[in-house]
C-alpha positions as CSV (number, residue, x, y, z in Angstrom):
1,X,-38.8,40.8,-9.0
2,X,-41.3,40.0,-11.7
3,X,-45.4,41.0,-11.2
4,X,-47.9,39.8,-12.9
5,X,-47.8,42.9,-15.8
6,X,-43.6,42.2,-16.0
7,X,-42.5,39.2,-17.1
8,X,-38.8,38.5,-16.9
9,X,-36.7,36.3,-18.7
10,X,-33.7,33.4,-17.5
11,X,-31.7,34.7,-20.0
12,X,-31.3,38.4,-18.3
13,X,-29.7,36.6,-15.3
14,X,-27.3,35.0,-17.4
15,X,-24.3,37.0,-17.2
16,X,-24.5,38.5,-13.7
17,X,-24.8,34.4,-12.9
18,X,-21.5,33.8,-14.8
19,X,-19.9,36.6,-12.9
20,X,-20.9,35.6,-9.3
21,X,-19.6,31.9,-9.9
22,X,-17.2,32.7,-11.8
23,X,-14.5,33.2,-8.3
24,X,-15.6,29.4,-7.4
25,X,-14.3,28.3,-10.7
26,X,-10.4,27.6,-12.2
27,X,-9.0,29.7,-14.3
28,X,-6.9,28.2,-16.9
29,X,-4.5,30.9,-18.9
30,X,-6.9,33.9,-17.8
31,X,-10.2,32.3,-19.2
32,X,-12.4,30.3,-17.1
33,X,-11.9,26.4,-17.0
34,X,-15.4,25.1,-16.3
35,X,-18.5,24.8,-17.4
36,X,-22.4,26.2,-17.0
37,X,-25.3,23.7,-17.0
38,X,-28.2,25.5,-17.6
39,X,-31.9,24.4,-18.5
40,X,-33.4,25.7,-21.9
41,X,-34.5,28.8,-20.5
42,X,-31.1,30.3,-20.6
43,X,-31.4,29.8,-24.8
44,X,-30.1,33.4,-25.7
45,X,-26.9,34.9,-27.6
46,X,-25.1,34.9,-25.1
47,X,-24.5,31.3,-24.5
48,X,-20.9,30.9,-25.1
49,X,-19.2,27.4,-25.8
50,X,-18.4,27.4,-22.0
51,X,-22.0,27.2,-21.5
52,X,-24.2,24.0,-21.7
53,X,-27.8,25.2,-22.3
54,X,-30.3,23.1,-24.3
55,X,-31.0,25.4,-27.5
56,X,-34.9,25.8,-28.1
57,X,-36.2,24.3,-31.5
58,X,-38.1,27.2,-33.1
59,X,-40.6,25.1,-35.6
60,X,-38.9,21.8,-34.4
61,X,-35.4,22.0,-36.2
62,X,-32.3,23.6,-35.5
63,X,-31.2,24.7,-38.3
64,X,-27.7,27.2,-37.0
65,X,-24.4,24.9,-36.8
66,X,-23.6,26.6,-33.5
67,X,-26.9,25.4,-32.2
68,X,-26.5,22.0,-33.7
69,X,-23.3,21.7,-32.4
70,X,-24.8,22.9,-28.8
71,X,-27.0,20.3,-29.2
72,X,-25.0,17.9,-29.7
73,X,-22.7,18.8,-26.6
74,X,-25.6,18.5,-24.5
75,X,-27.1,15.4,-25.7
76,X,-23.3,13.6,-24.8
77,X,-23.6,15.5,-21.4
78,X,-27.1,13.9,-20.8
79,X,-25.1,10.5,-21.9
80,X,-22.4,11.5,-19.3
81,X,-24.7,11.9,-17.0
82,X,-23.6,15.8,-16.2
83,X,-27.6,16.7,-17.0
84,X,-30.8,14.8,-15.4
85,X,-29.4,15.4,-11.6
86,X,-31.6,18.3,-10.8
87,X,-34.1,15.4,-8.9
88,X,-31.3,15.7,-6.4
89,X,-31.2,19.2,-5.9
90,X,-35.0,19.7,-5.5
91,X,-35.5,16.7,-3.1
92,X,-32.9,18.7,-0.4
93,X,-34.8,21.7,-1.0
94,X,-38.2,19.7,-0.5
95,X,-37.0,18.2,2.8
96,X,-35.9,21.4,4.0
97,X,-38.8,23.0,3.7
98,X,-41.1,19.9,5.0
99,X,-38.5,20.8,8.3
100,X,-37.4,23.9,8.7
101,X,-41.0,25.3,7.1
102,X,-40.8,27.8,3.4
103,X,-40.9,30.6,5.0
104,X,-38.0,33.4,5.3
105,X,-38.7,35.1,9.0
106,X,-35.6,37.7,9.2
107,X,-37.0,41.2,8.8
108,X,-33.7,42.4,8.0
109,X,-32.0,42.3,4.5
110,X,-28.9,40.8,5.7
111,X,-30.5,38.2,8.3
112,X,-32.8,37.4,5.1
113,X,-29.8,36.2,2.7
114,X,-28.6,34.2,6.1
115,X,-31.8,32.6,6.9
116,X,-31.5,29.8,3.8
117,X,-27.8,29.0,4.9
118,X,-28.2,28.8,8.7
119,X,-31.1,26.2,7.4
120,X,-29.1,24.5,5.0
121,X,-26.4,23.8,7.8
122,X,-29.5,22.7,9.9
123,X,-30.4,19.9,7.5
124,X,-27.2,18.8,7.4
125,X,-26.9,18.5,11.2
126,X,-30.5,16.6,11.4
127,X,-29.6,14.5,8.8
């Protein structure tokens, strides 16, 4: 958890992110077969090709190939239309918390990581 005098970074949850999606994914000759969209905060060194993160421009240009040719992957997923459905995303999570109310109740750790699903499966009842 970050406070005020720590700041932390996208980047550093990164590859503990891979790792916990990485059972939902295929696996295609022991590597994974799927890809990671990720916003520009997840710019680091360890984006791999598998990974679709908008590089930063530092002073405006990219001036790496392997940035370049990030770029360019992500400006034909934008085309594709595989970026620019976040809206969707954070309109659910708007309309549950309008509902269901923002406010995690559970005292316990385990009825804490609960609470979101048991509301998630709510809204899709009500809806």
């Amino acid at each position: 958890m970050a406070s005020a005098h720590h700041v932390v970074h996208d980047t550093s949850f990164l590859v503990p992110l891979k790792l916990r999606v990485a059972r939902y994914g295929k696996q295609k000759n022991g590597k994974r077969d799927w890809l990671l969209l990720a916003d520009a905060g997840f710019d680091s060194p360890k984006v791999t090709d598998r990974d679709l993160a908008p590089p930063i421009r530092r002073g405006g240009k990219l001036v790496d190939p392997d940035r370049k040719a990030r770029a360019d992957l992500v400006s034909q997923a934008r085309l594709d239309g595989l970026f620019g459905q976040r809206w969707k995303c954070e309109t659910v999570h708007s309309v549950i918390k309008r509902v269901f109310g923002d406010a995690i109740r559970s005292r316990s750790w385990r009825l804490q990581r609960h609470e979101p699903m048991f509301k998630a499966l709510l809204y899709n009842i009500h809806r």
